[in-house]
N, CA, C and O atoms as CSV, one atom per row, in Angstrom:
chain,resi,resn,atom,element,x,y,z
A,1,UNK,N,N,0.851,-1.174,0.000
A,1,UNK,CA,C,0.000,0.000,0.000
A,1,UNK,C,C,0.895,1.236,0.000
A,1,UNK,O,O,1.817,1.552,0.752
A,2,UNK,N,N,0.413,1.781,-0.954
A,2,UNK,CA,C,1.474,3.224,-1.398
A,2,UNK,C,C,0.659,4.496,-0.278
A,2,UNK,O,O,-0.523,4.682,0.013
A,3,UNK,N,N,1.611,5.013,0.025
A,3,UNK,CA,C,0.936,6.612,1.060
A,3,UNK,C,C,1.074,7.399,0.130
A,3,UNK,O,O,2.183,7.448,-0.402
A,4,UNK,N,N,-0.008,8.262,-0.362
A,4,UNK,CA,C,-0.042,9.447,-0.617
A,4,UNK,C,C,-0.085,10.640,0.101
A,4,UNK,O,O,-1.007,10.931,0.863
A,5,UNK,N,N,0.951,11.386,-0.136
A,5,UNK,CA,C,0.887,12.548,0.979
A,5,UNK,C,C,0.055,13.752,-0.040
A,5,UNK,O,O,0.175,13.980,-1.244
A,6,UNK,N,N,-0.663,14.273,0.823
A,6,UNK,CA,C,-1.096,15.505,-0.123
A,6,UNK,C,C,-0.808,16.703,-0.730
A,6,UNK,O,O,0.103,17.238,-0.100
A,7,UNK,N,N,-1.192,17.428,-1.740
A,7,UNK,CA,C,-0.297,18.153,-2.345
A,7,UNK,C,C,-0.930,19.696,-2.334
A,7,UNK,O,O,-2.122,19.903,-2.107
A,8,UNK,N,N,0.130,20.851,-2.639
A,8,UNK,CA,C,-0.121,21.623,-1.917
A,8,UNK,C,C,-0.316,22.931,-2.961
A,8,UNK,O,O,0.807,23.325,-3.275
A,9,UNK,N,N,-1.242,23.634,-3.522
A,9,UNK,CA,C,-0.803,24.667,-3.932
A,9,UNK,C,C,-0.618,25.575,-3.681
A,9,UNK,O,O,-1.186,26.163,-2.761
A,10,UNK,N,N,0.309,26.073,-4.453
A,10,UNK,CA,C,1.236,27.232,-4.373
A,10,UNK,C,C,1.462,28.717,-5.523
A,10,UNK,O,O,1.454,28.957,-6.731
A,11,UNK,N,N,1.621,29.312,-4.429
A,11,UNK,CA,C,1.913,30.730,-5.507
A,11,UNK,C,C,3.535,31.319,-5.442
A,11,UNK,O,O,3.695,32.034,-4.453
A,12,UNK,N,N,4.407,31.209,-6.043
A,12,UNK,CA,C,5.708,31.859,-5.983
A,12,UNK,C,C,6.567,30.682,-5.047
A,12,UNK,O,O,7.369,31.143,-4.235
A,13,UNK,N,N,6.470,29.660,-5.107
A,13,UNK,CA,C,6.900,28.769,-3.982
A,13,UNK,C,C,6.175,28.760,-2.477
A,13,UNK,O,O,6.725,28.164,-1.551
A,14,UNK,N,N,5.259,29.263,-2.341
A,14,UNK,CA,C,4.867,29.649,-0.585
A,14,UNK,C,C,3.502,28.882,-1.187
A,14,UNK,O,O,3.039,28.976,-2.324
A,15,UNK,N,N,2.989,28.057,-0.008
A,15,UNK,CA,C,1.619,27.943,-0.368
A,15,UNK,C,C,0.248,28.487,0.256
A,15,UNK,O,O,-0.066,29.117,1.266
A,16,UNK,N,N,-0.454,27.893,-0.918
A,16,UNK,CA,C,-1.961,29.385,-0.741
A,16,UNK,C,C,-2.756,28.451,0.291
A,16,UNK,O,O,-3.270,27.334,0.349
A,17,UNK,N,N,-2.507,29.765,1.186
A,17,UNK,CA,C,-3.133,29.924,2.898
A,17,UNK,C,C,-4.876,29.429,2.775
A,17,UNK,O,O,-5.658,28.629,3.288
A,18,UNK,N,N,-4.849,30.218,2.009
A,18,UNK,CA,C,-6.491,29.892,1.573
A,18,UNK,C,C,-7.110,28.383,1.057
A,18,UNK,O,O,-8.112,27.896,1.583
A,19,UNK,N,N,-6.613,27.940,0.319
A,19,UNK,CA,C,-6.447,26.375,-0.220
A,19,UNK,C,C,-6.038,25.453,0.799
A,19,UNK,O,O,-6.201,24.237,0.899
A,20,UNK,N,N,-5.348,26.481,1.696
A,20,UNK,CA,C,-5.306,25.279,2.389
A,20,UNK,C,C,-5.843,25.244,3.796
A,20,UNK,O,O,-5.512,24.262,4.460
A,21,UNK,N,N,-6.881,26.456,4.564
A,21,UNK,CA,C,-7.487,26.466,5.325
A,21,UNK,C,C,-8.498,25.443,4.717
A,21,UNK,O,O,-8.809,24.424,5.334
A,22,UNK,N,N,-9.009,25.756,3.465
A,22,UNK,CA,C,-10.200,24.978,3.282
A,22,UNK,C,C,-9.643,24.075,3.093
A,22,UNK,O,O,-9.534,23.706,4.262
A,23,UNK,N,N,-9.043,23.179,2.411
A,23,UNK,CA,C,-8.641,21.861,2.507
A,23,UNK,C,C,-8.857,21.352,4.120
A,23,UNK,O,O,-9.151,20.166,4.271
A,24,UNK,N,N,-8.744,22.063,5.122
A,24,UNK,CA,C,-8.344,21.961,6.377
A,24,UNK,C,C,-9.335,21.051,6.839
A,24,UNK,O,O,-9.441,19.829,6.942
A,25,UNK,N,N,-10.389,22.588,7.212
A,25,UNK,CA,C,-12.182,22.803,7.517
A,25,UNK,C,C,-12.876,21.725,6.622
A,25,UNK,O,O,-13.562,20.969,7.311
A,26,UNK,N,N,-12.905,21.335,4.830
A,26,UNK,CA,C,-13.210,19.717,4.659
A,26,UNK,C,C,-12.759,18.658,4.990
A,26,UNK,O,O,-13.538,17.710,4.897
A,27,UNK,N,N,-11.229,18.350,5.544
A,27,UNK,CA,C,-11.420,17.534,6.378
A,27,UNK,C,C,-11.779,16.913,7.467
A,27,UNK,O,O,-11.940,15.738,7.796
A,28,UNK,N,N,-11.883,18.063,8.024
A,28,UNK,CA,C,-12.148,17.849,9.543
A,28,UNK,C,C,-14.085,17.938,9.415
A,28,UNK,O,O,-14.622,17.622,10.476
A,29,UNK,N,N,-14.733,18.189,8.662
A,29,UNK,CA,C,-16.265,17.952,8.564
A,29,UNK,C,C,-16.062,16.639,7.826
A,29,UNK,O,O,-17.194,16.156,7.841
A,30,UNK,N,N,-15.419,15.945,7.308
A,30,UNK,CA,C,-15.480,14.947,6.096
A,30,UNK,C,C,-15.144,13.711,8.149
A,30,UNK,O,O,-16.031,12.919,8.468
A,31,UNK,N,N,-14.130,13.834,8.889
A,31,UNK,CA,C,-13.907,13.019,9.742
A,31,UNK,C,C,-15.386,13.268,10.453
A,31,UNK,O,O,-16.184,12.343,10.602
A,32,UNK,N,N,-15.606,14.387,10.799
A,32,UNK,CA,C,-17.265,14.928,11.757
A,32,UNK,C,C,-17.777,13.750,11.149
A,32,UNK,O,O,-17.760,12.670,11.740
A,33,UNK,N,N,-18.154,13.872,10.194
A,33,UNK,CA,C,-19.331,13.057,9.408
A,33,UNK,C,C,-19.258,11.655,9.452
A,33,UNK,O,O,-20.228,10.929,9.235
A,34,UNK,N,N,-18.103,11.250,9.735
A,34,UNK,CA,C,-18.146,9.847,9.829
A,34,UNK,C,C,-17.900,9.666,11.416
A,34,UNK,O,O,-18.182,8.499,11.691
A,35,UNK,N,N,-17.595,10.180,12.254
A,35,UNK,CA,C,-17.534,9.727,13.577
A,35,UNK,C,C,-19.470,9.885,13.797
A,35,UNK,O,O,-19.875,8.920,14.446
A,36,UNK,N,N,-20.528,10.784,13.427
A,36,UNK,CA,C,-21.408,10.821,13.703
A,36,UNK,C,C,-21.842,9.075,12.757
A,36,UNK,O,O,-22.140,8.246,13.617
A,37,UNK,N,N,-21.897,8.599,11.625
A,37,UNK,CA,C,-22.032,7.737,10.968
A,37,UNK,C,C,-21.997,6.538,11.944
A,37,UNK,O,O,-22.941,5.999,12.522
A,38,UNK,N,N,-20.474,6.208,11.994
A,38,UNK,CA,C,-19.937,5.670,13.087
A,38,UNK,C,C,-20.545,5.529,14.671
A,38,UNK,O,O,-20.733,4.566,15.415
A,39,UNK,N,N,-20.685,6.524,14.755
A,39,UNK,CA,C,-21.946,6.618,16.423
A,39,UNK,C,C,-23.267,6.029,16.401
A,39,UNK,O,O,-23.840,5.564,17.386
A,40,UNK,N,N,-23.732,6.079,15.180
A,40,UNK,CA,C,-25.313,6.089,15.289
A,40,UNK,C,C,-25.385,4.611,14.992
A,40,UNK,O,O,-26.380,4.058,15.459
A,41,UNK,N,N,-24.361,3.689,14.168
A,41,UNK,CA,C,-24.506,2.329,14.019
A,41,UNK,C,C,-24.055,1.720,14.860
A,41,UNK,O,O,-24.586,0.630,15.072
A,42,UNK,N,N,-22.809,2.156,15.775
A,42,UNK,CA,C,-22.867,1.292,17.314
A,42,UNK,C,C,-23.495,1.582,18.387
A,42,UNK,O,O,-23.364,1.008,19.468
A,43,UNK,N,N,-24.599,2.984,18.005
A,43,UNK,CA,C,-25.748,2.880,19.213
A,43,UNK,C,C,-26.482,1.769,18.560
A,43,UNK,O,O,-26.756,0.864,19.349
A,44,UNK,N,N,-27.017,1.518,16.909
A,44,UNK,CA,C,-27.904,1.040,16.977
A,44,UNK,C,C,-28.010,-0.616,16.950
A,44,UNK,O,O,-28.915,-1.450,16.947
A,45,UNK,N,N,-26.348,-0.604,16.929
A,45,UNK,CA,C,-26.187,-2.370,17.422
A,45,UNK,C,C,-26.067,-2.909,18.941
A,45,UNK,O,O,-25.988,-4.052,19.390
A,46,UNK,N,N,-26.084,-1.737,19.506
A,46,UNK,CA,C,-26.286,-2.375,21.107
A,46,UNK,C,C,-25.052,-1.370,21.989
A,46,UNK,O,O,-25.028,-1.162,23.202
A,47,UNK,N,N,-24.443,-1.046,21.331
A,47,UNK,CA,C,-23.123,-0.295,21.605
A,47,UNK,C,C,-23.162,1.130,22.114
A,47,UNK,O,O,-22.661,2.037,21.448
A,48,UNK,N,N,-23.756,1.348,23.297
A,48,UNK,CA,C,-24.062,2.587,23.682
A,48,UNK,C,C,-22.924,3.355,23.899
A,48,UNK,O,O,-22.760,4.421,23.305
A,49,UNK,N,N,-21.969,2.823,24.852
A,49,UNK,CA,C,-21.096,3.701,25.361
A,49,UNK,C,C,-20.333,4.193,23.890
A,49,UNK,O,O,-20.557,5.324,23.460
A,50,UNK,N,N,-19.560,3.396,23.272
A,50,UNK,CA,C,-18.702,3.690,21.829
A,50,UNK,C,C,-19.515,4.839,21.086
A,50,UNK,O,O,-19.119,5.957,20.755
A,51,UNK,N,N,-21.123,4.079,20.867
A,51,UNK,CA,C,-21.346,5.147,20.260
A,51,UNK,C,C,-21.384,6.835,20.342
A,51,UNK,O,O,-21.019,7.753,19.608
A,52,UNK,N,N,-22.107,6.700,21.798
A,52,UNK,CA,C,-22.173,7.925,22.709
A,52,UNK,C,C,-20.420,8.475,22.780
A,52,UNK,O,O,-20.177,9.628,23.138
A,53,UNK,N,N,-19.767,7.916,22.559
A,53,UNK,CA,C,-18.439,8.719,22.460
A,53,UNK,C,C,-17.970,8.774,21.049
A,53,UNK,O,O,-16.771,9.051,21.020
A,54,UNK,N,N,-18.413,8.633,20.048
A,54,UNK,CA,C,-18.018,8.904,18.496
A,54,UNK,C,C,-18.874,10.012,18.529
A,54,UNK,O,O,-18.224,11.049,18.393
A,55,UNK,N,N,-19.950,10.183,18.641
A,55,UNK,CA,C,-20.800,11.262,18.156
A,55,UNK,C,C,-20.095,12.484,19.402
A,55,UNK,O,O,-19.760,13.576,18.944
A,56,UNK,N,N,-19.968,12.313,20.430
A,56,UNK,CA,C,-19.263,13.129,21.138
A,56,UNK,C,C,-17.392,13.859,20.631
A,56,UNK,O,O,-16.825,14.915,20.908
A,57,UNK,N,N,-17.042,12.815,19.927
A,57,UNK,CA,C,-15.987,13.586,18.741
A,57,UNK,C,C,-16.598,13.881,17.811
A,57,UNK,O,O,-16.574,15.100,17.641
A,58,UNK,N,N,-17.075,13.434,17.199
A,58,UNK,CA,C,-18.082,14.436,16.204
A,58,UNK,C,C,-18.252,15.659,16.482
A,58,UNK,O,O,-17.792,16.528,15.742
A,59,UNK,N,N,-19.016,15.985,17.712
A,59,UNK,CA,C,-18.917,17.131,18.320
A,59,UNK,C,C,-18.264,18.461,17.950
A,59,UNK,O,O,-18.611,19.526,17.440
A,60,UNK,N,N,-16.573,17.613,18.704
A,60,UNK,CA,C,-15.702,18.226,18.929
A,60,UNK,C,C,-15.033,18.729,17.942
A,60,UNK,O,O,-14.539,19.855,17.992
A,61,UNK,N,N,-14.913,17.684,16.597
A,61,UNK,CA,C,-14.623,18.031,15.219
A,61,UNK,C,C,-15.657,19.281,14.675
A,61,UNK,O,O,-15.330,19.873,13.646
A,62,UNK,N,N,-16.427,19.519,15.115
A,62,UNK,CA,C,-17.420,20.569,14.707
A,62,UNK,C,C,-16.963,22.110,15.376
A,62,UNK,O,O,-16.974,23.220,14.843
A,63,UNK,N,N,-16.565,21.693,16.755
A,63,UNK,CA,C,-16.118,22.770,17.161
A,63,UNK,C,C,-14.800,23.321,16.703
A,63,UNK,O,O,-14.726,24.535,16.516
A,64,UNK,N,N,-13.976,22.724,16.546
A,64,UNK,CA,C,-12.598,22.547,16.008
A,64,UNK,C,C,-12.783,23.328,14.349
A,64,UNK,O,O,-12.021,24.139,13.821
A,65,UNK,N,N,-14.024,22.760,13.827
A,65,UNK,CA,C,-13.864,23.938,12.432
A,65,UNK,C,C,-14.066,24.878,12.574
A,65,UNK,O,O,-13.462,25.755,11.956
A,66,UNK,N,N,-14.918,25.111,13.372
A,66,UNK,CA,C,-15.000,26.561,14.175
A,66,UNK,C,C,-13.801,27.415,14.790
A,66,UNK,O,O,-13.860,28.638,14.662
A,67,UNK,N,N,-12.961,26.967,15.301
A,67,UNK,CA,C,-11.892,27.577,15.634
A,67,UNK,C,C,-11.264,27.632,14.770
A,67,UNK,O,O,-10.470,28.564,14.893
A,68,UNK,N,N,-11.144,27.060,13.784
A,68,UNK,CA,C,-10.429,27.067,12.596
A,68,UNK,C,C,-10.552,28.174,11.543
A,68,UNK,O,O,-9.820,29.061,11.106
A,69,UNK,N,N,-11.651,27.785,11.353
A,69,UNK,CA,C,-12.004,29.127,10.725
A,69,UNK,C,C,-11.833,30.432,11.352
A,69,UNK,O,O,-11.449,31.311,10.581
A,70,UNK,N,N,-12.068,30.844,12.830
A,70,UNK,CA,C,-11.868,32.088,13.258
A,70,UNK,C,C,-10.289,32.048,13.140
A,70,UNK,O,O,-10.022,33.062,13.785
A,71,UNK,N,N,-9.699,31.798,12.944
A,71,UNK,CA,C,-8.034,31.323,12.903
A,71,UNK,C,C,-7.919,32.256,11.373
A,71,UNK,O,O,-7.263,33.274,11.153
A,72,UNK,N,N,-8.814,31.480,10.463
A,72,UNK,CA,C,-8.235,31.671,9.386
A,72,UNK,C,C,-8.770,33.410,8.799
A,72,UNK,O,O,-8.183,34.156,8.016
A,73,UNK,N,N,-10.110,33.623,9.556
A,73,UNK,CA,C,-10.686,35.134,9.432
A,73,UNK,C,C,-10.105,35.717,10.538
A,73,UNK,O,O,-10.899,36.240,11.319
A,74,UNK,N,N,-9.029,35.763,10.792
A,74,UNK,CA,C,-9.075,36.525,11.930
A,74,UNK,C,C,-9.618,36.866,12.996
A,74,UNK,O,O,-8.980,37.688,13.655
A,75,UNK,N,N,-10.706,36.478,13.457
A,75,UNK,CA,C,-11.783,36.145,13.834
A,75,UNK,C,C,-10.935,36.065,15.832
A,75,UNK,O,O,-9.754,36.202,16.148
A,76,UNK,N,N,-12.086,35.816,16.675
A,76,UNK,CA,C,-11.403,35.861,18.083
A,76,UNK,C,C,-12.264,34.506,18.124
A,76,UNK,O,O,-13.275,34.175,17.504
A,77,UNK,N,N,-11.467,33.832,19.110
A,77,UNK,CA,C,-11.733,32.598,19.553
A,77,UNK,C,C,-12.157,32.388,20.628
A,77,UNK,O,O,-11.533,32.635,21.660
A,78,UNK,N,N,-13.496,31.806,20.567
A,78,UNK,CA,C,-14.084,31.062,22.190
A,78,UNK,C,C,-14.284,29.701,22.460
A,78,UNK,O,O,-14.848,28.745,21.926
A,79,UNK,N,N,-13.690,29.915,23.379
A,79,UNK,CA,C,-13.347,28.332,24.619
A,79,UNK,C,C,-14.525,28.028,24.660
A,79,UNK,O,O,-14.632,26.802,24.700
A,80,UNK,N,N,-15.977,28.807,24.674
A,80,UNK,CA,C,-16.915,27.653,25.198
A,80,UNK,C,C,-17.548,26.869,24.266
A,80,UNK,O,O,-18.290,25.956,24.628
């Protein structure tokens, strides 16, 4: 199995900040989305606790784009 590392574009050799916030913010909703996926089929096989803690990173991945983004707008950041 070959690793692909991902690739980056660039303007003048430096790469674009922008391309790659968003690259960022879809991954981290693309992981959201499957830890919620992930949650809701080991609640619904019997698996409460697992599940109840995937959807609880889910969560957190949600909040996390959120900070991310105020990161990337300049934006001020809240802890709660």
């Amino acid at each position: 199995m070959s690793k692909e590392y991902p690739t980056y574009e660039t303007v003048g050799g430096q790469i674009s900040e922008s391309v790659t916030y968003s690259r960022l913010t879809e991954h981290l909703r693309l992981a959201a989305e499957a830890c919620y996926a992930l949650g809701h089929y080991k609640k619904a096989n019997g698996d409460e606790l697992i599940g109840s803690g995937f959807l609880g990173i889910g969560q957190l991945l949600e909040r996390m784009v959120t900070q991310v983004t105020a990161l990337a707008t300049k934006g001020k950041i809240s802890l709660s």
